[in-house]
C-alpha angles and dihedrals in degrees: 000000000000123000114251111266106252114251132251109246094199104043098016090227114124121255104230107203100249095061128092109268137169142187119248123209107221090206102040114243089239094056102048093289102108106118081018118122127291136211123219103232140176096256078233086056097046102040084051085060095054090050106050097044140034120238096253088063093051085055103035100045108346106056093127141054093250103054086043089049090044095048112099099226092072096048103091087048093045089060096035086057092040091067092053133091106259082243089066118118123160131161120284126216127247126273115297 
C-alpha cells in the first residue's frame, strides 16, 4: 500500500509524486527567510504566488499557507485550481 501523497497547502489538492512540486520558502530567502521554513506546493501553486506578490508582501503579511490562502488575490485562482486534477499543471503569466 502506497503513502498518502502530501497536500498542497495553497490549493488542498494532493501532490502526487510525478507532478511538478517546490518548495516554498514562507519568508523569502531574499527577506531573512533563507534556512526558514518551507512549504511543499504544486510548481503551478508557487509560481502563482510570485506572481501575484512582491517579496516584501510574503514577508511582511503573507509568510504562511493560510494568509496566502485568505488573501483575496488568490481567490479566483484557488477555485479555478480547485476544479483541476492534482496532476494539472499549465503556464503561468508574468508577474503582475
Amino acid at each position: 500500500m502506497q503513502p498518502e501523497p502530501p497536500l498542497c497547502p495553497l490549493c488542498l489538492r494532493p501532490i502526487p509524486p510525478d507532478v511538478p512540486q517546490s518548495l516554498h520558502h514562507l519568508v523569502p530567502k531574499l527577506k531573512g527567510g533563507k534556512g526558514g521554513p518551507t512549504v511543499l506546493l504544486h510548481h503551478i501553486c508557487h509560481k502563482e504566488i510570485h506572481a501575484r506578490f512582491s517579496e516584501a508582501e510574503l514577508a511582511r503579511h503573507l509568510n504562511t499557507p493560510a494568509a496566502l490562502r485568505a488573501d483575496p488575490r488568490l481567490a479566483g485562482f484557488l477555485n479555478w485550481i480547485a476544479r483541476r486534477p492534482p496532476e494539472f499543471t499549465s503556464r503561468v503569466p508574468k508577474r503582475r
